[in-house]
C-alpha positions in Angstrom: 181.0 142.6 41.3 179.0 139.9 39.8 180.1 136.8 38.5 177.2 134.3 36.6 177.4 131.5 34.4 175.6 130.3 31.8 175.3 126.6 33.2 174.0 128.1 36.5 171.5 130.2 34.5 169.7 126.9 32.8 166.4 126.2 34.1 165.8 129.1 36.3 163.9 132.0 35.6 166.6 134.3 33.7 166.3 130.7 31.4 163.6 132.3 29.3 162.2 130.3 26.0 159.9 132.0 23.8 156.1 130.8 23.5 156.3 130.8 19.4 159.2 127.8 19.9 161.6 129.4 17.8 164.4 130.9 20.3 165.6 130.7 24.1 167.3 132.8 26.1 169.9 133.1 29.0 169.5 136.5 30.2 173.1 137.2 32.0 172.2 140.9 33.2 168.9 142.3 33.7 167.3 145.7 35.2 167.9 144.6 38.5 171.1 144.9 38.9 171.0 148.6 37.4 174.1 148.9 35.1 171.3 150.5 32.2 171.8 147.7 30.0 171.1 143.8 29.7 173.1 141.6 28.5 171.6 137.9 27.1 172.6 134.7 25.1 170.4 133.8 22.6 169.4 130.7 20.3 167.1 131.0 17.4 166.5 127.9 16.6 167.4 126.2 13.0 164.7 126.2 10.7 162.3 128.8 12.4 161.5 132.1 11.5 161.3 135.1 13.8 159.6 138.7 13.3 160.9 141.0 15.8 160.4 145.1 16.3 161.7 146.4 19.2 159.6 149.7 19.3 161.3 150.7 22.9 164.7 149.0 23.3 167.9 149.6 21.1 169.7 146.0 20.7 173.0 145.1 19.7 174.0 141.2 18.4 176.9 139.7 18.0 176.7 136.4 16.1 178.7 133.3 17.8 177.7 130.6 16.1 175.4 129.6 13.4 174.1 131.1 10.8 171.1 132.8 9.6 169.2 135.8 7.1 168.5 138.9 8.7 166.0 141.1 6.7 164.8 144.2 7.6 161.4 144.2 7.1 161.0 148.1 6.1 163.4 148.2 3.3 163.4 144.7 2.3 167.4 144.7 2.5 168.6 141.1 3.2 171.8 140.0 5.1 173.8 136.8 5.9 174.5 136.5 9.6 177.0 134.8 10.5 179.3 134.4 13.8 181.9 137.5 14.3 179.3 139.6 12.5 177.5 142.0 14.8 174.0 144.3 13.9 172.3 147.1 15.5 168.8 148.1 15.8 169.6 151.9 16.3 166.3 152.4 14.4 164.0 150.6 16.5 164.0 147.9 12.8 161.3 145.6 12.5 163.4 142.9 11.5 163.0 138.6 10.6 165.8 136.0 11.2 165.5 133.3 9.8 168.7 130.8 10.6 169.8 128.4 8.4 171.4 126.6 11.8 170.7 126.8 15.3 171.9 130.4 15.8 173.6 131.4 18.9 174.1 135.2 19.9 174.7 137.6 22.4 172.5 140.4 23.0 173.0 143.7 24.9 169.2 145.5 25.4 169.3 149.3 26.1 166.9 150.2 28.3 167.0 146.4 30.4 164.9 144.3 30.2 163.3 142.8 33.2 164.0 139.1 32.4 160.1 138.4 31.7 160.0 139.4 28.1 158.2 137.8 25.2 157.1 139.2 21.8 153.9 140.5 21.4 151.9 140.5 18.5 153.8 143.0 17.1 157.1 141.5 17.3 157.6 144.1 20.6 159.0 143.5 24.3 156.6 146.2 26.5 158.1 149.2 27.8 160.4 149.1 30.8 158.7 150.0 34.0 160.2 151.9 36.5 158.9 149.8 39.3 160.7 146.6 37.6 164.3 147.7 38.7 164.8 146.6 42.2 167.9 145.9 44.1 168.4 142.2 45.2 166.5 141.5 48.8 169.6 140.7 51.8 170.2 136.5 50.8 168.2 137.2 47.6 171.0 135.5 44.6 169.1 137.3 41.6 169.3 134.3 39.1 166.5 131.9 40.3 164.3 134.6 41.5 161.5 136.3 38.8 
């Protein structure tokens, strides 16, 4: 069993914050620990605008505070985020958010992510890599550790 925190998470390396300045995230469960999902809290930041496509992950969000526009960038179809509302990118959607409010959500990633993940210039994370799931060395705690 593992238990994990948000507050412990801050700061460490599972504390990830985009370089474009527009999100963070608290990345709860990761490839590591091999459940085949991860699981993340996320803030987009108010104000900000984020193009994302997720060309080898399925994502699920559910919004928990905030607010913000999701458009999906292939159809042009707009909707209003806000928290209690949930959206899937069963598609592999390129997809911008653009919140009205600091927007805070929680993510589950299908295959894991690592924990290392930025966009690209695409909007992508890269492909999972086999090699990247790893159980925890003996004294290893798996939160401050890359």
């Amino acid at each position: 069993m593992i238990v994990r925190s948000l507050k412990e998470i801050e700061d460490t390396a599972r504390h990830v914050r985009a370089t474009s300045g527009t999100w963070e995230s608290k990345r709860l469960v990761l490839a590591r620990e091999r459940v085949g999902f991860s699981l993340h809290e996320t803030t987009l930041y108010a104000g900000t605008q984020t193009t994302m496509w997720y060309a080898h992950h399925i994502e699920a969000v559910l919004c928990v505070e905030g607010e913000a526009e999701l458009t999906d960038e292939e159809t042009g179809e707009k909707h209003w985020i806000t928290p209690g509302t949930m959206y899937l990118l069963d598609g592999h959607e390129r997809h911008t958010m653009r919140p009205k409010t600091d927007f805070r959500c929680v993510c589950v990633f299908n295959p894991p992510l690592t924990g290392l993940e930025d966009h690209d210039d695409n909007g992508a994370y890269p492909p999972p890599e086999p090699s990247t799931r790893r159980d925890p060395e003996p004294g290893e705690s798996g939160i401050d550790d890359a």
